[in-house]
N, C-alpha and C positions, 0 to 999 in steps of 0.2 A: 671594274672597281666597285667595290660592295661603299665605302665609307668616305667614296670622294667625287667631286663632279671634275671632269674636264678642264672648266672655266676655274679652279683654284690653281692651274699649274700654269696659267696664260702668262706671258709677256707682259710685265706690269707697264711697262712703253705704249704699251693695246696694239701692237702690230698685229696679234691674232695667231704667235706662232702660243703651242699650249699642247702638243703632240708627248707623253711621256712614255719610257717604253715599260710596258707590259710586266718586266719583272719590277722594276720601279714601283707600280701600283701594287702590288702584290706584296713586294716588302712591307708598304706604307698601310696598305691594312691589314697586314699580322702586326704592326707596331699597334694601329689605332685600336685592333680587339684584343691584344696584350693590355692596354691603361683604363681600356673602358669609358676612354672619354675623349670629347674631341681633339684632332691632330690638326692643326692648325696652319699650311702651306706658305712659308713669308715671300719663299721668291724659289718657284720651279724653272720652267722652261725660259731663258732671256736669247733675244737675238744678238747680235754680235755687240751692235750702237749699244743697248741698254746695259749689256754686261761690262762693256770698256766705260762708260759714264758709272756703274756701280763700282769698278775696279775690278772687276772681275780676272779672273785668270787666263791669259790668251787662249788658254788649250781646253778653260773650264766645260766640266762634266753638264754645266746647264743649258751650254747650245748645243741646237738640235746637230745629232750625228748623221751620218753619209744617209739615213734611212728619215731623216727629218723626225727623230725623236731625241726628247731631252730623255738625257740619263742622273739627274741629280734634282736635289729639294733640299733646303732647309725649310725646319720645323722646329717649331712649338708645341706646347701643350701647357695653358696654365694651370695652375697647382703642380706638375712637374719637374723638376727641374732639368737642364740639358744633361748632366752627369746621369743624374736617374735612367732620361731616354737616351740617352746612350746605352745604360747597362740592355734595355729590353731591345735597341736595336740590333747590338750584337748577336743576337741569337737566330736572327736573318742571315739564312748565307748567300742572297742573293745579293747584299750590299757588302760591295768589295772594299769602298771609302766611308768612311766616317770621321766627321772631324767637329771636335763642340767649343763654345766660345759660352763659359759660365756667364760673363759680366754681359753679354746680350741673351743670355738664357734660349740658347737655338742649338741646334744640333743641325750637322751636312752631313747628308747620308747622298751616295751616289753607288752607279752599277759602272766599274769600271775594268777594263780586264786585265787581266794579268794578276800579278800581287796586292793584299790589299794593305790597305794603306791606314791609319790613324793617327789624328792628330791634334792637338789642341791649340785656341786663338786666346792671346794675349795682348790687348791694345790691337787687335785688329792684325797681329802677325801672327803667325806658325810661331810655335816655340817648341811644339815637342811634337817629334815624327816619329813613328813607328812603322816601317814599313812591312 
């Protein structure tokens, strides 16, 4: 990782899980040298407890997979907006999920396989899926 330290994709619970995979970072700094500015990690890698206490998704892309790596990161960037990094995320084909929530200004980029996926959060729900 050229633009990120390890300790920004930890476990905010501090259990110490923080492993992400390889294309993951790689997406994440073609995003951060695409704005020029820093990219800012709200919540990378969560263990099972921290993701069900956030509400996370039983199946979410941010616990660690069979190989103990997270495959997902919401971000930030201020002056940015989420729709903005969105547009410069798209251009990574290593992120197969993207999905941005304007009124908390973040954006969920994940490595996941198969078809990718988009979609937008409204009051904290999906409301528009693109698969």
């Amino acid at each position: 990782m050229k633009y990120f330290q390890p300790e920004e994709f930890a476990c905010r619970c501090g259990c110490g899980a923080m492993e992400i995979d390889p294309r993951l970072a790689l997406a994440l700094d073609e995003i951060r040298h695409a704005v020029g500015r820093p990219v800012i990690v709200t919540s990378g890698v969560r263990c099972v407890s921290h993701n069900k206490r956030l509400g996370g998704a039983r199946k979410s892309f941010h616990l660690p997979d069979e190989a103990g790596l997270g495959r997902a990161a919401d971000i930030t960037c201020p002056g940015i907006s989420a729709r903005d990094l969105e547009q410069v995320a798209s251009y990574c084909p290593e992120l197969t999920g993207i999905g941005r929530d304007d009124a908390r200004n973040f954006l969920h980029v994940d490595i996941r396989p198969g078809k990718r996926a988009r979609w937008c959060y409204v009051n904290k729900r999906v409301v528009l899926w693109k698969p």
